[in-house]
MARLUM-665261 format. One line per 2 residues: number of its first residue (from 1); for each residue x, y, z of C-alpha. Coordinates in pm, whole numbers. Each point is the difference from the previous one (the first is absolute). Layout:
NUM = X:Y:Z; ... $
! end
This chain:
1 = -6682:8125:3656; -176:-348:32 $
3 = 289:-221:-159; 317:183:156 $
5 = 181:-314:-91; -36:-176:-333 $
7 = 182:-304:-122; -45:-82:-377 $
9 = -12:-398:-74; -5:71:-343 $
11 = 358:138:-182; 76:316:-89 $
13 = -122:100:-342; 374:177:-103 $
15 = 106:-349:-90; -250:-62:-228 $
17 = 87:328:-198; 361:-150:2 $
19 = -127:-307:-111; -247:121:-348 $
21 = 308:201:-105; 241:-287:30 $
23 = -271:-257:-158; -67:241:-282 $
25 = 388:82:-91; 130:-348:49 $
27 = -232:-109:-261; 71:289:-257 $
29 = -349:152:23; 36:381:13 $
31 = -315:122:-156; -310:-129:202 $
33 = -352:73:64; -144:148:333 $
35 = -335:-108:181; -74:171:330 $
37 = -356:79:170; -144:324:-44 $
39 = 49:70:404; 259:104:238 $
41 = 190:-325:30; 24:1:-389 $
43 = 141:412:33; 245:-155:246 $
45 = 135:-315:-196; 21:228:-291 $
47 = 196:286:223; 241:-236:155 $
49 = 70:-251:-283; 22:270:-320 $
51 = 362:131:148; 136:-332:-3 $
53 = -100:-94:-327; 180:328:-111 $
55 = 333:-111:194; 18:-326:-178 $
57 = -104:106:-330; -346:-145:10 $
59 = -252:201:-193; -380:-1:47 $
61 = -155:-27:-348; -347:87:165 $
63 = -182:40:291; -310:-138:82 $
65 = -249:98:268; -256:-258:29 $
67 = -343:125:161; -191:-195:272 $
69 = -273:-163:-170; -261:-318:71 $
71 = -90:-281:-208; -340:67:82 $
73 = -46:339:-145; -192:12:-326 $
75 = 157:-112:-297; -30:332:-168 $
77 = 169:208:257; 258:-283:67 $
79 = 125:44:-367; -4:399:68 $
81 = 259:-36:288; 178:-282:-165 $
83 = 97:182:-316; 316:169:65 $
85 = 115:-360:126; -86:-172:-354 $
87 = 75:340:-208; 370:-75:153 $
89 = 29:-391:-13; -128:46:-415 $
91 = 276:305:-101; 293:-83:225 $
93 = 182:-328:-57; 203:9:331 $
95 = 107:-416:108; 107:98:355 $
97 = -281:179:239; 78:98:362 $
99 = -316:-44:222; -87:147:326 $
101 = -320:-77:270; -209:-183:154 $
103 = -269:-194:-145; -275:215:86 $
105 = 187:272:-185; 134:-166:-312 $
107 = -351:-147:-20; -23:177:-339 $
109 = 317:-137:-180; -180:-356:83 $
111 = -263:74:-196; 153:182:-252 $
113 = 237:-332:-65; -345:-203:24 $
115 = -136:245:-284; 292:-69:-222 $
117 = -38:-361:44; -376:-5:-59 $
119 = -41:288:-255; 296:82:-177 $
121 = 351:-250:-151; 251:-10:86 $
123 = -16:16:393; 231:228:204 $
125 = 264:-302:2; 288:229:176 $
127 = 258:-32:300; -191:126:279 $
129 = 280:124:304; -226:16:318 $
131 = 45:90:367; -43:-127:305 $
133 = -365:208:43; -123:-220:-302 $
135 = -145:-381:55; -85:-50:-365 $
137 = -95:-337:149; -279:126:153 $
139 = -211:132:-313; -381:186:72 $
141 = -304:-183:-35; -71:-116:-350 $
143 = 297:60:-141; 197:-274:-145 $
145 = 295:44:-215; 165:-243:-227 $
147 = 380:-93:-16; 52:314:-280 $
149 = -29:269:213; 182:-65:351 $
151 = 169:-311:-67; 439:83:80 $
153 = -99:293:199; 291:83:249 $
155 = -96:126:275; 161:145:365 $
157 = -166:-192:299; 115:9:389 $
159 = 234:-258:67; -102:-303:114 $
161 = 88:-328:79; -66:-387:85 $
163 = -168:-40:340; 49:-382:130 $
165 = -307:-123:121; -220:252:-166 $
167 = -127:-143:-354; -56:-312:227 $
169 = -241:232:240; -182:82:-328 $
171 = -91:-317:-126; -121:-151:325 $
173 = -244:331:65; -336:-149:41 $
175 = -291:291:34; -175:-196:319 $
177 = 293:-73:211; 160:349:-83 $
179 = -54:317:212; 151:218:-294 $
181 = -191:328:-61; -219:-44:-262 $
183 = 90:-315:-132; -324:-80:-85 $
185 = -69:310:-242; 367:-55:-138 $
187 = -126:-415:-56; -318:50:-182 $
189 = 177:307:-220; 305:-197:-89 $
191 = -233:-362:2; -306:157:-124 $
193 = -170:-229:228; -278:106:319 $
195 = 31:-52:358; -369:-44:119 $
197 = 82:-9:363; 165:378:-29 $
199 = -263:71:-250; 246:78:-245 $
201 = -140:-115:-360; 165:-7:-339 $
203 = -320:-30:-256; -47:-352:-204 $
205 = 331:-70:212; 59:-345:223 $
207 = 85:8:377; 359:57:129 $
209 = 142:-363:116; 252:129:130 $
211 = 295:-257:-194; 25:285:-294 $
213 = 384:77:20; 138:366:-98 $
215 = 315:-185:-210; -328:-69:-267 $
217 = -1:334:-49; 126:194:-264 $
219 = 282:268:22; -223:262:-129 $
221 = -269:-96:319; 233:-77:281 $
223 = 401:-46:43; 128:-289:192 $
225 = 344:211:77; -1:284:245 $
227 = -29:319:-196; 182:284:65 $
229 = -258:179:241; -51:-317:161 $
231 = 383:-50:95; -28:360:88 $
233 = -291:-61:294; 202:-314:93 $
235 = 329:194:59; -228:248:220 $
237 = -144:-239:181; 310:-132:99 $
239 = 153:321:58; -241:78:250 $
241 = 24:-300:187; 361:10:8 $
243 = -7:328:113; -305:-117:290 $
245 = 275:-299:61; 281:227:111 $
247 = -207:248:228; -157:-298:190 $
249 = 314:-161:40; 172:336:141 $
251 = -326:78:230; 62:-401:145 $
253 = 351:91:42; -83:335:189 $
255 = -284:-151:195; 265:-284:177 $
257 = 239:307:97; -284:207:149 $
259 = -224:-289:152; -127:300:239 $
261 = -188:206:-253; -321:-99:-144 $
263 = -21:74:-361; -167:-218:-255 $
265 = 245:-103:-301; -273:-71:-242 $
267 = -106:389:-15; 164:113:-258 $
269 = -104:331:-186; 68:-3:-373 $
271 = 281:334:31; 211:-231:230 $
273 = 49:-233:-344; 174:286:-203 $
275 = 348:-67:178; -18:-374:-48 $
277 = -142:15:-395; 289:257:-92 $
279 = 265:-222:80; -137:-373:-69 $
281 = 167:-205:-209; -117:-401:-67 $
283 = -3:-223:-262; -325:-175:-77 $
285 = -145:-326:-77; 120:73:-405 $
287 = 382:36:117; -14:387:-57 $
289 = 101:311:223; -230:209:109 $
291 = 51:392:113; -105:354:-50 $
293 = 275:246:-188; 90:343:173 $
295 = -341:140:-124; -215:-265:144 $
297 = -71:-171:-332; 21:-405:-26 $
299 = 351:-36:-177; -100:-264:-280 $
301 = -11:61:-392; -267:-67:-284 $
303 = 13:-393:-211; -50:68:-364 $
305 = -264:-235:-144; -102:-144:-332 $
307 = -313:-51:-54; -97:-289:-236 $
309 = -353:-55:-155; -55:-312:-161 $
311 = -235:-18:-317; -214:-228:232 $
313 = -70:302:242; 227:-132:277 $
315 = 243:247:186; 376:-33:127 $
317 = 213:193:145; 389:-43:0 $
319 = 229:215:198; 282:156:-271 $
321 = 148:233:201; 38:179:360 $
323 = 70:340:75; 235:-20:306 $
325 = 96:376:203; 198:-179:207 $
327 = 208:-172:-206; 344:87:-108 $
329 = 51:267:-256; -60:-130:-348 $
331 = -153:-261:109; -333:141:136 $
333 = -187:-74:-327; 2:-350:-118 $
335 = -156:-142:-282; -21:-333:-212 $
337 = -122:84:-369; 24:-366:-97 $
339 = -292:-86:219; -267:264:-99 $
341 = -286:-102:-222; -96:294:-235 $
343 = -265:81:-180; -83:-224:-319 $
345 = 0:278:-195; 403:38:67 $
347 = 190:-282:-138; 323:146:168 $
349 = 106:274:247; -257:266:-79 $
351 = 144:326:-76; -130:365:80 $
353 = 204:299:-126; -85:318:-158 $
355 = 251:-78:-300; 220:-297:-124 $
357 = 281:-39:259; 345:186:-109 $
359 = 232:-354:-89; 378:57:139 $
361 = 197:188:-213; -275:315:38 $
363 = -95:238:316; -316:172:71 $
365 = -44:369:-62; -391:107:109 $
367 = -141:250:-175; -113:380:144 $
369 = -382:-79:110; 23:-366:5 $
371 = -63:-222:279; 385:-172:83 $
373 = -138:-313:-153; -49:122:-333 $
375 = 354:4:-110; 209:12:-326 $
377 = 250:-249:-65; 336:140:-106 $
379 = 292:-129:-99; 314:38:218 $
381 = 225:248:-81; 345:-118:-94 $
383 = 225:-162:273; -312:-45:216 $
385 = -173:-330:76; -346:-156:126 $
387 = 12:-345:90; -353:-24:175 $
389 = -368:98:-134; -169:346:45 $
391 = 340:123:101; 5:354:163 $
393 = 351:102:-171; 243:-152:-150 $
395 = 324:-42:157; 365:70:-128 $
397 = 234:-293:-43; 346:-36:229 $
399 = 250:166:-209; 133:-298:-158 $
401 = -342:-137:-89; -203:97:-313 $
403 = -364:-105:-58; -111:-225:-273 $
405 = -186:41:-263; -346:-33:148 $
407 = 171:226:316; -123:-261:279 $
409 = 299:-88:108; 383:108:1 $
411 = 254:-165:-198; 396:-12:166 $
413 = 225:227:-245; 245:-237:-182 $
415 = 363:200:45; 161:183:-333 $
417 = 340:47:-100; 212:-60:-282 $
419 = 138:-353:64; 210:-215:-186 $
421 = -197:-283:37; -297:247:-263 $
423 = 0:-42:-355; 70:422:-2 $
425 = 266:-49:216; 158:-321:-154 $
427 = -2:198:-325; 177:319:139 $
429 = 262:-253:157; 62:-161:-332 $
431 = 18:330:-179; 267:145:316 $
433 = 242:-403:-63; 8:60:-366 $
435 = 127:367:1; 213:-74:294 $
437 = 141:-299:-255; 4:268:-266 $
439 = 195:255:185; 273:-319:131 $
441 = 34:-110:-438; 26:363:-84 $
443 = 281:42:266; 142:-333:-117 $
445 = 28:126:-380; 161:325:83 $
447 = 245:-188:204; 105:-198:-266 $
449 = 28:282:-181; 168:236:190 $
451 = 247:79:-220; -154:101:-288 $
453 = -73:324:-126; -361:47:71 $
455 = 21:-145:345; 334:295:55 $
457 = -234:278:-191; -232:-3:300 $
459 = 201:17:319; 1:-377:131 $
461 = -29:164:332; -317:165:-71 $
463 = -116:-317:-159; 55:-195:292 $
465 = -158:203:248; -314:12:-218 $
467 = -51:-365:-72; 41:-53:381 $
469 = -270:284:81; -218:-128:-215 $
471 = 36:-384:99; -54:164:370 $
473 = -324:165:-143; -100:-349:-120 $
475 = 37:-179:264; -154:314:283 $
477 = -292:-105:-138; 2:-286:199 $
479 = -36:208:327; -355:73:-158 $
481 = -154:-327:-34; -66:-239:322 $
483 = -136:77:322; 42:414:98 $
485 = 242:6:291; 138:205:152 $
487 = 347:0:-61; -125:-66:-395 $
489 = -259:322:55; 291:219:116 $
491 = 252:-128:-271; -229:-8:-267 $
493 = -17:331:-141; 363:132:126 $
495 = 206:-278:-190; -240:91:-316 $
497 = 62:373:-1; 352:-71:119 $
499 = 58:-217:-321; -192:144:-234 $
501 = 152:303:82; 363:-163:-75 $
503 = -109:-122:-297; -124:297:-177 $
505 = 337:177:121; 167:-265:-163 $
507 = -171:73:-336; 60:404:64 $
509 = 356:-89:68; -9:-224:-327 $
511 = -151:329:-190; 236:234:139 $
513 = 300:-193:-105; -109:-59:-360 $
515 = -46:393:-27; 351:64:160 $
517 = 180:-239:-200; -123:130:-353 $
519 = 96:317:117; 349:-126:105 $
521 = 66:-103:-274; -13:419:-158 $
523 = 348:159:-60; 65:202:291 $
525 = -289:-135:213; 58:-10:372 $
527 = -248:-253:79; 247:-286:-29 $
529 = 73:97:372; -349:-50:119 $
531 = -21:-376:-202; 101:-262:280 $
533 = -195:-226:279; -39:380:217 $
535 = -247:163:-148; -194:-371:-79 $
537 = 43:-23:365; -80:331:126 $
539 = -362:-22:-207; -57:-367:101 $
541 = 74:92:405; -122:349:21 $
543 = -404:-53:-98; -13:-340:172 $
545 = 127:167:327; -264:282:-46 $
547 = -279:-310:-5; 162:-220:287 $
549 = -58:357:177; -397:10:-77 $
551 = -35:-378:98; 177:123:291 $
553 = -186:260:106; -331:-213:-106 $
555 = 96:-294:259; 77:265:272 $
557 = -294:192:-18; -285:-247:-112 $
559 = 97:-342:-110; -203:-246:-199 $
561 = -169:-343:211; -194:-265:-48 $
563 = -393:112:54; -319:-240:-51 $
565 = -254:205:-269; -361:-82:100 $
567 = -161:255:-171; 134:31:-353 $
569 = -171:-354:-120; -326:-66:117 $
571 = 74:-452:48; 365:38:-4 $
573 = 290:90:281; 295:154:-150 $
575 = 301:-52:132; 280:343:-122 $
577 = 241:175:93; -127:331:103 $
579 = 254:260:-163; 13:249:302 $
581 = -34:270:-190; -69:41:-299 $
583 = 147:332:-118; 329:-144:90 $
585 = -73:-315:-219; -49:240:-304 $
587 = 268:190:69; 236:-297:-31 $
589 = -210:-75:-356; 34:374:-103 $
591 = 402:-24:78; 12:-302:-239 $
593 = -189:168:-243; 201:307:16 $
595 = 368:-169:-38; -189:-184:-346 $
597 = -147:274:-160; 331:182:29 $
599 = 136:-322:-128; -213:-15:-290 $
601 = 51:375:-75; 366:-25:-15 $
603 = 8:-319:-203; -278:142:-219 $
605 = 227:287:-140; 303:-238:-48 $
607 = -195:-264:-181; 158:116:-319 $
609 = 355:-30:108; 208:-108:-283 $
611 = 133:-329:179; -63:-393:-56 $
613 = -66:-45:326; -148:286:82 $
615 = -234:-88:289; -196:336:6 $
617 = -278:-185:-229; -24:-276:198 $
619 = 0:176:311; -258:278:-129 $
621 = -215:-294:-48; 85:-228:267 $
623 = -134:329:242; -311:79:-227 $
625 = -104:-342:74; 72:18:391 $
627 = -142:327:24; -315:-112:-212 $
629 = -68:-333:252; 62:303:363 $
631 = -256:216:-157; -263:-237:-42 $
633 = 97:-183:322; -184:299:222 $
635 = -387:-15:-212; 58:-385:122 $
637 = 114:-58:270; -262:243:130 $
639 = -283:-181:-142; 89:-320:119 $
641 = -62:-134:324; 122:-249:215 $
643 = 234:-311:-142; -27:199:-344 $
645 = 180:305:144; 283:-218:64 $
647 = 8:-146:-312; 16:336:-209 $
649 = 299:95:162; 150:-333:-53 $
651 = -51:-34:-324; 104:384:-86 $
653 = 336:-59:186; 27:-300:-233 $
655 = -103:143:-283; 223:352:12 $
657 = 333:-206:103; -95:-277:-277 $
659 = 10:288:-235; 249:129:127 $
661 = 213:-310:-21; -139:-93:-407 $
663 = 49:353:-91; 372:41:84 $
665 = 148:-331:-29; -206:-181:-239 $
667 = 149:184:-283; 314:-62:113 $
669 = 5:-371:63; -170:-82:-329 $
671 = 341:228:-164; 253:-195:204 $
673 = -205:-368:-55; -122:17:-364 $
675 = 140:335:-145; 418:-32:125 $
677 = 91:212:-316; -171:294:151 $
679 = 174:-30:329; 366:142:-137 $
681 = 210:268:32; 21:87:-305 $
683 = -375:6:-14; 13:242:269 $
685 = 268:235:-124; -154:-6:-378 $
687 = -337:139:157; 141:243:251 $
689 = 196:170:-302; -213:-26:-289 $
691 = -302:180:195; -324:-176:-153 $
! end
């Protein structure tokens, strides 16, 4: 009702909140100690600033209300009203404490720190974090407190700055040519000298001259800068004059344009200001702007100061820091750690957490019942990464990125495949040239000779076809080492089933004819008719047609491609062919297996053919070995993974035609190279008639 208008000149306190909880996390401290006044303005600092705190992760370790006491109440009752103060500084080893007040309410802390120092080691050496209510400069009568206690306090104040012209006003104040109010009380307090003539005395104390200068003076007595409150009144002062500037100037204005009325421009009521003083803007003598924000409040921010005790009892303070609201966003709160001064009892960056901080490579989990601070470290589960401290979660890596050891940071995945450039894949290669060369001698021999008996026994057309299937098979083996393309991906396993699939016709074939010529050779047998290159050809063409249909109907309805494997190797990026399906890939397996077990069951019961070159033994063999290598090719290529997978399937195609390939022809070539007197005819006849 009285103040209908009211214009704060001091700033809003909602910065200042901003301000503790970006001081507090940009040094790491998290678990502090609280200090408010037992009274309503504590309640409300405690109300307002708890949420926050609680937002950022700040946690209150304890709360403190101090009581409003006196240092002149008796000793005895002083102690009484003091103890849950001491009780807490002796049990609770806190480095960080949050105070709020004034000095007529935190009047008990002061001489609970002056107790410590005095009565009990060590003193409360801590980092005290003050507001802008507390002037720790300005300490109650008989209390003095040494550099332990307050000395790298940091501590809120209202922004100030450098007045020109002012500290030059202070030092040439003289108390008898000055009309200040109460100078002279302020002189013979600060002085402790009398003034006689005001009858002002200071006991055993000389007379005021009048040349005492207030830059003698020590911090702790009287500042030479304009404090905070100070700069405050000054900005008033000149907002109200401003404000008186503009409403004369418009009554002049008004008074030439209406030289007929009679009103006097120097009446002005204090209402007719408001409309003036909610729009001024100015900048003052400092080089600052001056104005109110929507809500009437002076739009400045809070400097963050150091305070500085020096063992000699001397005071500085050293602006760290400023608290801007108007600055841009992230760049409100400012702060230079290099230049504060901390306690001596901190030979570094003090720290205050409730535990040891979780290192990168760990997230927090918080406990049921425990205050967010209180955390356990654990490790990061696999894939997942922490790369800063006290980390909330860890995060998952891109997908091809894989942490490191420690799991702070990720690691690029290096790309696998089975190259030729690998000793693996170097050694299949060699193994595929040397059977290739194998297969091209073995052809060679039987070339050369083509006209003998044992190379005529076995159908030289059959022969051929084989050898040339199973160079093929040697040399397919190629399509699975080198980069996965894909034309190689869709090739790949088609030409392999399409081969194999020839070749192991080509040894049924091989079977079949043996059978049908030792039973041509019965009186009255009319199997002679089915001997020829027909029926070789009719079993060679008929099976590999059925597979060439399955790889058909396999690229038609889901063909193999190239596909990047994340997942299967935790550091590695495995470059495959994806089969498409993989039902159709082991039905193309289970039609090879099916044309050699029928191969091996028909050359098993004509292994003991009465012939010389029977090649029902060899053959029986020649499949118990291929079929031997198949079967154990599923178990591993199944537990394999990546490059490996690859490389089981190479090496059983090499393998079960390399056995193939010793098996058959071996024999054969070391008859027609070292043994010629076994390859005859008469060799031949002699066993097909004698039986044995």
């Amino acid at each position: 009702m009285q103040f209908p208008f009211l214009y704060l000149m001091t700033p809003n306190e909602e910065p200042q909140y901003v301000g503790i909880v970006s001081l507090l996390r940009h040094f790491g401290w998290n678990w502090v100690g609280l200090i408010v006044p037992d009274d309503d303005n504590g309640e409300t600092f405690l109300r307002t600033l708890t949420p926050k705190l609680f937002e950022s992760h700040l946690c209150i370790a304890w709360t403190m209300m101090i009581p409003r006491v006196s240092v002149h109440l008796p000793f005895e009752l002083l102690l009484q009203k003091l103890e849950p103060i001491l009780s807490t500084f002796r049990q609770i080893e806190i480095n960080v404490i949050l105070v709020h007040g004034d000095r007529q309410s935190l009047e008990a802390l002061y001489i609970s720190l002056l107790y410590f120092e005095q009565f009990e080691r060590p003193p409360q050496s801590r980092v005290w974090v003050t507001t802008a209510q507390w002037d720790y400069t300005s300490l109650p009568t008989g209390i003095k407190l040494s550099s332990e206690s307050l000395n790298g306090t940091l501590s809120f104040a209202l922004h100030t700055n450098v007045v020109p012209g002012f500290q030059d006003f202070l030092e040439n104040i003289n108390p008898f040519h000055s009309n200040i109010y109460f100078i002279h009380m302020f002189w013979l307090t600060v002085f402790l000298c009398s003034f006689p003539m005001h009858h002002l005395y200071f006991r055993d104390a000389n007379k005021c001259t009048g040349q005492e200068k207030l830059s003698g003076l020590p911090g702790s007595v009287f500042e030479m800068g304009m404090t905070g409150h100070s700069y405050s009144v000054y900005n008033a002062v000149y907002f109200v004059a401003h404000a008186l500037h503009n409403i004369y100037s418009l009554r002049v204005q008004q008074k030439g344009r209406r030289d007929g009325e009679k009103q006097d421009p120097w009446n002005i009521h204090p209402w007719q200001l408001h409309s003036f003083l909610k729009t001024l803007h100015f900048n003052n003598n400092a080089g600052e702007e001056i104005f109110l924000d929507e809500k009437g409040d002076l739009a400045a921010g809070f400097d963050i100061i150091n305070f500085i005790i020096f063992p000699n009892g001397s005071s500085q303070k050293v602006q760290v820091g400023h608290m801007d609201p108007l600055a841009l966003e992230g760049k409100q709160f400012t702060i230079n750690g290099s230049a504060i001064v901390w306690n001596q009892k901190f030979h570094q960056l003090p720290r205050s957490t409730c535990v040891e901080s979780c290192h990168p490579g760990h997230s927090m989990f918080v406990q049921p019942g425990k205050q967010v601070c209180c955390y356990d470290c654990v490790e990061c589960p696999e894939g997942r990464i922490s790369t800063q401290m006290d980390a909330g979660q860890c995060d998952k890596c891109p997908e091809d990125y894989y942490p490191n050891q420690k799991k702070d940071r990720c690691i690029g995945k290096r790309l696998s495949y089975l190259s030729y450039g690998e000793p693996l894949g170097a050694l299949l290669v060699s193994f595929a040239l040397i059977l290739s060369g194998n297969t091209v001698v073995v052809t060679g021999i039987f070339l050369l000779y083509r006209h003998t008996p044992i190379v005529k026994a076995n159908n030289w057309g059959i022969t051929c076809a084989l050898l040339s299937s199973l160079l093929l098979c040697f040399l397919c083996s190629f399509l699975f080492i080198g980069w996965p393309g894909k034309v190689t991906c869709l090739l790949r396993q088609m030409v392999f089933g399409v081969i194999f699939s020839v070749s192991v016709a080509c040894v049924l074939a091989k079977t079949l004819n043996v059978i049908l010529a030792f039973m041509a050779t019965k009186p009255g047998s009319q199997m002679r008719r089915w001997l020829g290159n027909r029926l070789a050809l009719s079993v060679i063409i008929f099976p590999s047609l059925i597979q060439t249909a399955i790889c058909i109907v396999w690229l038609a309805t889901s063909p193999p491609f190239p596909e990047s494997d994340m997942h299967s190797q935790s550091d590695t990026i495995t470059v495959q062919c994806n089969q498409g399906s993989d039902l159709m890939f082991y039905l193309v397996l289970g039609f090879m297996w099916l044309l050699a077990i029928i191969s091996f069951t028909v050359a098993f019961f004509a292994r003991k053919l009465p012939d010389s070159f029977n090649e029902a033994k060899l053959i029986t063999f020649s499949m118990l070995v291929f079929c031997s290598i198949w079967v154990s090719f599923v178990p591993a290529y199944l537990g394999t993974k990546g490059k490996y997978t690859v490389a089981v399937e190479v090496f059983s195609i090499l393998t079960s035609s390399g056995g193939l390939l010793g098996c058959l022809f071996f024999p054969k070539c070391y008859i027609m190279i070292f043994r010629p007197e076994l390859n005859t005819r008469d060799q031949l006849v002699r066993k097909r008639s004698g039986g044995n």
